[in-house]
N, C-alpha and C positions, 0 to 999 in steps of 0.2 A: 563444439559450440557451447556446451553446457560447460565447461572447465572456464571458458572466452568469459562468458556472460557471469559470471562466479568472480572469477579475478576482476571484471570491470568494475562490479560494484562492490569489493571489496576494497578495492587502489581505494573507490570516491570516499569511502568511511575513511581510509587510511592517512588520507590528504588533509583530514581535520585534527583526530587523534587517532595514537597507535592503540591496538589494542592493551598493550602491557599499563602505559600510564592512564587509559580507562580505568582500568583493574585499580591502581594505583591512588588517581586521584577522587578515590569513593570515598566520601562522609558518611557517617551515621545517619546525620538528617535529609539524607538523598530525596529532596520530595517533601519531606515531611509534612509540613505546614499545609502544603499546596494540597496533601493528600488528603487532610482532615477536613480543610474548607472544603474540596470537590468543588469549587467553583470553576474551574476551567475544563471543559469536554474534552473527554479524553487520560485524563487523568486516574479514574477510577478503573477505565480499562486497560493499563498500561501503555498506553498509546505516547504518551508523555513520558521522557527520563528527563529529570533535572541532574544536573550533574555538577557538585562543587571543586571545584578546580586549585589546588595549590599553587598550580604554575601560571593562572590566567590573575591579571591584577587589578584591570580595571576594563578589557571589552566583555562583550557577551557574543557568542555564537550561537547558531540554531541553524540544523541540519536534520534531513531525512537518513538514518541509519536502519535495514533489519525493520524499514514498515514502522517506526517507530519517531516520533519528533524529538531528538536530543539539543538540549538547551545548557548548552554550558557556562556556568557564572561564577565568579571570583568565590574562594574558598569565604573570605571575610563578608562578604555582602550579608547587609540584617536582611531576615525574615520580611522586612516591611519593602524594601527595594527588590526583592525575588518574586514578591505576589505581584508588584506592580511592573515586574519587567517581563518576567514570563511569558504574560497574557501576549502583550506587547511582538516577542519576540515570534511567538506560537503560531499567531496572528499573521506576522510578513511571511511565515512559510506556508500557510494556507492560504495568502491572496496570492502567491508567486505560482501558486499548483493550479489553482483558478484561473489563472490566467491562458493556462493552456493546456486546460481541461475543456472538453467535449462537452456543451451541456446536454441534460438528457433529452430534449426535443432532438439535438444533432444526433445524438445515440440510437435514436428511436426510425429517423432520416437514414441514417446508415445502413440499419438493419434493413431497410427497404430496399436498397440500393444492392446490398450482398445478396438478397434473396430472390431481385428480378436477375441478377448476371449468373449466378450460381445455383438455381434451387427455384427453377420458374413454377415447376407444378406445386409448391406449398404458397398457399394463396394467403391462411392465416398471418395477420400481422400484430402485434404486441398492444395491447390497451397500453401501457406505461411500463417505461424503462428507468431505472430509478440505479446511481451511484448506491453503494452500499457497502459500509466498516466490513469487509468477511477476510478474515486469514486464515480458514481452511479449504476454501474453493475460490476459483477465479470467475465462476459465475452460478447462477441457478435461475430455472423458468417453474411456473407456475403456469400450465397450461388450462386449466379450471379458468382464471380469469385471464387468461394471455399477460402475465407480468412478469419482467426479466429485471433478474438484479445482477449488477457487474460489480465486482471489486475493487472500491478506492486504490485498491496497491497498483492496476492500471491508469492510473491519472500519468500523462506522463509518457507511457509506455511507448515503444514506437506502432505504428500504425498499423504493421502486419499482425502485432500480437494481440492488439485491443479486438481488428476485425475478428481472429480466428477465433476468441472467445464469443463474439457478438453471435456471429453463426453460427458457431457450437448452439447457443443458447435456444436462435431462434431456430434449430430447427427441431427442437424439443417441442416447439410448439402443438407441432404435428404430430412428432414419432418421442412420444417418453423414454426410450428406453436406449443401449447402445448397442443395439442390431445390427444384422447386418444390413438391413435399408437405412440405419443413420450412420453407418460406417463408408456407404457407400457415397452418401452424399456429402459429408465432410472430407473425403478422396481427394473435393471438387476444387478445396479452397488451395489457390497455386500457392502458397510460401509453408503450409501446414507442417513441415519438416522444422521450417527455421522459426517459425512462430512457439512449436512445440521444445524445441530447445532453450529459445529466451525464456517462457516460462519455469521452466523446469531447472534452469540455469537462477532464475531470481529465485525461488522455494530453497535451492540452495545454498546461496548463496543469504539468504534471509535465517537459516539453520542454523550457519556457520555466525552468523552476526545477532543469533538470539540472545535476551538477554543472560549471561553470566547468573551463576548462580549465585555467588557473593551480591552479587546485588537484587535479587531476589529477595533472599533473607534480609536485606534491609529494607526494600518496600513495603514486605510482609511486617513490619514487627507495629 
């Protein structure tokens, strides 16, 4: 399952650019401009790769690769058409992800729903459940004020994997720690094999599609 979910979401990067003419179609000024303004969210945390393109002449792409928004635009395009299309381009992938994403009221309704079917004796239920930028865990609770934050790289996600993180989270509410009474009650949730795989399948397949170090060294300079 984890090899499955690895290959799928590599085909979907692979279907825009290969990796070789990635490598290939890198400028100097990968970013540049854009990096220096910091005017677009996301930018400063690599969230964003602008990418100048040799072979592309006059459209622009923008794609989810590796948890990352890549926006690919004509090698020639000025400085002044890349500030102003970027945003632009950045923009349709965050309203298309919006679109069918969960907002956190429904998040917070969910968590309610997992915990009366699964987990009737934790009574505790979440002050606020809030999306949040994290790419080293797929969630974390805060049981001091009951707040649970989920990871944007689940917008998206199918429904089994989003749940099995929600009830991970919320039943930290209760039991901090991963005992054998929270081991026992995450047993509870029925897909927790195939949810644990998707995950674990995307962290790898997100590894595998980090960014290149050649392009690294160009963000960084």
């Amino acid at each position: 399952m984890v090899e499955f979910c690895q290959k799928l979401l590599l085909g979907r990067y692979r279907q825009r650019v290969s990796f070789d003419s990635f490598l290939d179609d890198l400028a100097p000024d990968v970013g540049g401009d854009l990096d220096r303004d910091a005017t677009l969210p996301g930018i400063n945390e690599g969230e964003i790769v602008v990418i100048r393109s040799s072979r592309r002449k006059k459209n622009i792409s923008a794609y989810r690769a590796g948890g990352r928004i890549v926006v690919s635009i004509p090698a020639r395009m000025s400085k002044a058409d890349e500030r102003a299309m970027v945003p632009e381009m950045v923009a349709k992938i965050r309203a298309q992800e919006a679109a069918i994403t969960m907002s956190e009221s429904a998040l917070s309704a969910r968590i309610d729903e997992l915990l009366l079917e699964l987990a009737p004796e934790i009574s505790i239920r979440p002050a606020v459940v809030t999306w949040r930028a994290m790419r080293e865990r797929w969630g974390s609770c805060t049981s001091v004020d009951r707040t649970i934050r989920i990871s944007d790289r689940l917008k998206g996600a199918p429904s089994h994997a989003l749940d099995f993180v929600l009830f991970h989270e919320a039943i930290h509410l209760e039991i901090s720690d991963h005992g054998e009474g929270f081991r026992e009650i995450l047993t509870r949730f029925p897909k927790a094999e195939i949810a644990s795989a998707y995950l674990d399948g995307y962290e790898a397949a997100e590894t595998a599609l980090a960014m290149p170090e050649e392009l690294k060294k160009l963000l960084s300079k």
